[in-house]
C-alpha positions as CSV (number, residue, x, y, z in Angstrom):
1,X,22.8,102.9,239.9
2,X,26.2,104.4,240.6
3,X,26.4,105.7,237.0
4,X,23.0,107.0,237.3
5,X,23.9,108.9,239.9
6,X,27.2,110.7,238.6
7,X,25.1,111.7,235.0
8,X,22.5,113.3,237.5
9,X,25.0,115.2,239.2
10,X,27.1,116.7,236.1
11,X,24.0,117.4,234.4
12,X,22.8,119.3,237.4
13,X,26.1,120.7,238.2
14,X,27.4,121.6,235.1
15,X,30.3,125.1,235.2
16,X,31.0,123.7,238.4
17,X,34.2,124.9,239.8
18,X,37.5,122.5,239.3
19,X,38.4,122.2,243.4
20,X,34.6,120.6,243.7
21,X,34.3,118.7,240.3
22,X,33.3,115.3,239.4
23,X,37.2,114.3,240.4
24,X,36.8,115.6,243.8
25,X,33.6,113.8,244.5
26,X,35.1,110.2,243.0
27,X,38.0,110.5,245.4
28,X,35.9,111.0,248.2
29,X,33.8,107.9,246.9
30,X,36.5,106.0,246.8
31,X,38.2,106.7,250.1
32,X,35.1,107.0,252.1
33,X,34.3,103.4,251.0
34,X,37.7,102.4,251.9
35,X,37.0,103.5,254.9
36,X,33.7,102.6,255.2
37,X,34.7,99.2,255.0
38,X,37.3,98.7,257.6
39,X,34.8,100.6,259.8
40,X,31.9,98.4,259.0
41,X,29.6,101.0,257.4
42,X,26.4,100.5,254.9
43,X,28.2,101.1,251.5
44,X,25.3,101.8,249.8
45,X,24.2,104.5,252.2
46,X,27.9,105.9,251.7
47,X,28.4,105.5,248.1
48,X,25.1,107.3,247.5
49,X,26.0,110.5,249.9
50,X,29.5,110.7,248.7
51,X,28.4,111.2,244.7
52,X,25.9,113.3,245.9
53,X,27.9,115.6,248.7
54,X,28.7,118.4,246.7
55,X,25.7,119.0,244.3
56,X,24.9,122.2,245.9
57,X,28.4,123.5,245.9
58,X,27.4,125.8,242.2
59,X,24.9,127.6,244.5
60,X,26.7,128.7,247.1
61,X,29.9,129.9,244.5
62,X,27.1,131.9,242.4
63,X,26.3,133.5,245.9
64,X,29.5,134.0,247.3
65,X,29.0,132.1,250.2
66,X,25.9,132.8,251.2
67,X,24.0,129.6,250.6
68,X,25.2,126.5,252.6
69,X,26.7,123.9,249.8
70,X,25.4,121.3,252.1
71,X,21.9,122.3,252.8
72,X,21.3,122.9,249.2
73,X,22.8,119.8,248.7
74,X,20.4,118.0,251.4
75,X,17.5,119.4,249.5
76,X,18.3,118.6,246.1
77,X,19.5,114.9,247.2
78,X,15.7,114.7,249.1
79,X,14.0,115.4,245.7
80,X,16.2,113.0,244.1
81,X,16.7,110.0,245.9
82,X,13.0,109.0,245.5
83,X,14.0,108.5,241.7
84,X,16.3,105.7,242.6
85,X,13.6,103.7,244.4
86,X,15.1,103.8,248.1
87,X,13.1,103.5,251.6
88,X,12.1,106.4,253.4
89,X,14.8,105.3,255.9
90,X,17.7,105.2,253.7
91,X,16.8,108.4,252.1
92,X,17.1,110.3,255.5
93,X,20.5,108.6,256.3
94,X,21.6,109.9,252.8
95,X,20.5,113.4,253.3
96,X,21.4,113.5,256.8
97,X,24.7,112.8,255.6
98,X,25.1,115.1,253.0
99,X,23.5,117.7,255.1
100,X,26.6,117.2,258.0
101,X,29.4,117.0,256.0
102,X,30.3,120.3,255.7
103,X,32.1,121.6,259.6
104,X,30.6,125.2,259.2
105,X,26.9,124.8,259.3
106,X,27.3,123.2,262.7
107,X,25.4,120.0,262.1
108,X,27.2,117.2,263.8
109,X,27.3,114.0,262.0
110,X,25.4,111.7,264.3
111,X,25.8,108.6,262.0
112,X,28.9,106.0,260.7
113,X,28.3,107.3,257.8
114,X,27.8,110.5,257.8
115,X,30.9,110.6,260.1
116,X,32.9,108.5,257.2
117,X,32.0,111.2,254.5
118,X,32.9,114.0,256.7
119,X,36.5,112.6,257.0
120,X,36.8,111.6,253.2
121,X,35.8,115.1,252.5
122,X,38.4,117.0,254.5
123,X,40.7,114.4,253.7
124,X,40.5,115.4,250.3
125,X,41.7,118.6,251.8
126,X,45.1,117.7,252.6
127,X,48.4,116.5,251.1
128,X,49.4,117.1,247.4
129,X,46.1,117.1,246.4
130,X,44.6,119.6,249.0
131,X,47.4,121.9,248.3
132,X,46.7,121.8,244.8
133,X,42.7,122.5,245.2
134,X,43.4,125.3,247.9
135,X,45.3,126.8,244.7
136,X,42.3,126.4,242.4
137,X,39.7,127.6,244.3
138,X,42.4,131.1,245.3
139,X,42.3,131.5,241.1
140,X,38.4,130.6,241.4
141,X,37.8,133.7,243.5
142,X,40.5,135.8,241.8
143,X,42.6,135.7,244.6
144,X,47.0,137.3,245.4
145,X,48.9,134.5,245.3
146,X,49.8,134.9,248.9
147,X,49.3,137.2,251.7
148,X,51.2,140.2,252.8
149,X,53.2,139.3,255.9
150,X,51.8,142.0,258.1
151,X,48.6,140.8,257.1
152,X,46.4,139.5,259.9
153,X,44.5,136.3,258.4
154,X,42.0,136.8,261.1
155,X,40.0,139.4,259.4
156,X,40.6,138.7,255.9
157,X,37.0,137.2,254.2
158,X,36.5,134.4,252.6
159,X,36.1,134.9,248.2
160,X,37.8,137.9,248.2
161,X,41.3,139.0,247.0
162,X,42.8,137.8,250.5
163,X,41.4,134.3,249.8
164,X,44.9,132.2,249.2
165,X,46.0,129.3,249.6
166,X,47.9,129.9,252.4
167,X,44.7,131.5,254.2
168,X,42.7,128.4,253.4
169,X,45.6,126.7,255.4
170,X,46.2,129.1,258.2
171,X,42.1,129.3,259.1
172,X,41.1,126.0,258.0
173,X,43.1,123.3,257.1
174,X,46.0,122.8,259.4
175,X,43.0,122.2,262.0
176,X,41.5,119.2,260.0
177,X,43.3,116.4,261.3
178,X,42.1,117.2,265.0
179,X,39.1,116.7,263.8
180,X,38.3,113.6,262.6
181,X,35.8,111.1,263.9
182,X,36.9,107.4,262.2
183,X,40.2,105.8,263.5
184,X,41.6,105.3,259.8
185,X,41.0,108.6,258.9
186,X,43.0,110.3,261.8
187,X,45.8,107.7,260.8
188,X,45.6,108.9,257.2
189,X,45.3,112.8,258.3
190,X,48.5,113.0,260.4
191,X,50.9,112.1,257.3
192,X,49.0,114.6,254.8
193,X,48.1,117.0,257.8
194,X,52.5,117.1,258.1
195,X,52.9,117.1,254.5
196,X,51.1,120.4,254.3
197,X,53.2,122.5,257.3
198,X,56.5,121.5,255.5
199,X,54.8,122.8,252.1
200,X,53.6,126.0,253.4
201,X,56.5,126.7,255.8
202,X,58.7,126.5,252.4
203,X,56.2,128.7,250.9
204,X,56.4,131.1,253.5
205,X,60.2,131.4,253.6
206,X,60.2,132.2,249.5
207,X,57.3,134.4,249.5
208,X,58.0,136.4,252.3
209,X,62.5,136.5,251.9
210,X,63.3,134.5,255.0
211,X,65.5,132.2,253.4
């Protein structure tokens, strides 16, 4: 089933954007079920929303932002899931979970699960790894390398030239790890969470000539 799964979603994402590829989704697999299972969660339910989290992500890139990744996602996973012989039920908790994954459409995740694949996702966010896809996506949307110092983050827009890394950081990520829901994953984002300032507090220094 598993395998099943992952064919529909590179044959339905396919171009999709290295940051949110097939790697990205089978790390979050993986460490929301290793979550999942100290927390006590259905690992079906969770294995099945994690491959399928980002299968709407090519729709919002082609519109800039304008679609929601996740409520693409949700709809696409609805249409699906039927195919794979599931109840009703577990369907819904699928889609609800795909659906609340993402923090900026403002859909709480009211569910273990959907709280578990939440966390694995913004995990995914942080340490080596995160600082490595904050990098990818900046090339994805033809972004400087960094920010001008007297540049006020604030009112810079997301895929535009002022799209770097260090933005992704300053207006996103650095918040993360105050906003986990599991136990575990608060424990995990404090150490990649700290691994991150110290990155871009170097980065910072070279970039800008405060060394």
């Amino acid at each position: 089933m598993k395998q099943k799964i992952i064919d529909f979603v590179q044959s339905h994402s396919q171009g999709k954007h290295g940051c949110h590829d097939i790697d990205h989704t089978l790390r979050v697999t993986d460490l929301a079920l290793l979550i999942g299972q100290k927390e006590g969660a259905d690992l079906e339910v969770l294995e099945y929303a994690s491959l399928l989290h980002d299968i709407g992500r090519p729709y919002e890139d082609a519109s800039l932002g304008e679609i929601c990744h996740a409520t693409k996602g949700a709809e696409i996973a609805n249409t699906f899931l039927p195919t794979l012989w599931l109840s009703q039920k577990k369907i819904d908790h699928i889609v609800h979970c795909i659906l609340s994954h993402r923090s900026r459409n403002n859909i709480t995740p009211d569910t273990l699960e959907a709280k578990i694949l939440f966390d694995s996702d913004k995990l995914d966010s942080l340490w080596a790894t995160g600082i490595w896809r904050a990098f990818m996506f900046a090339q994805e949307v033809w972004a400087k390398l960094h920010n001008d110092k007297d540049t006020d983050i604030s009112t810079t827009k997301s895929y535009t030239k002022e799209d770097t890394a260090y933005r992704e950081f300053a207006i996103k990520l650095h918040k993360i790890k105050d906003h986990m829901f599991t136990q575990a994953a608060k424990e995990i984002a404090q150490e990649r969470h700290d691994f991150m300032v110290a990155f871009f507090k170097q980065l910072n220094k070279e970039i800008w000539w405060e060394i």
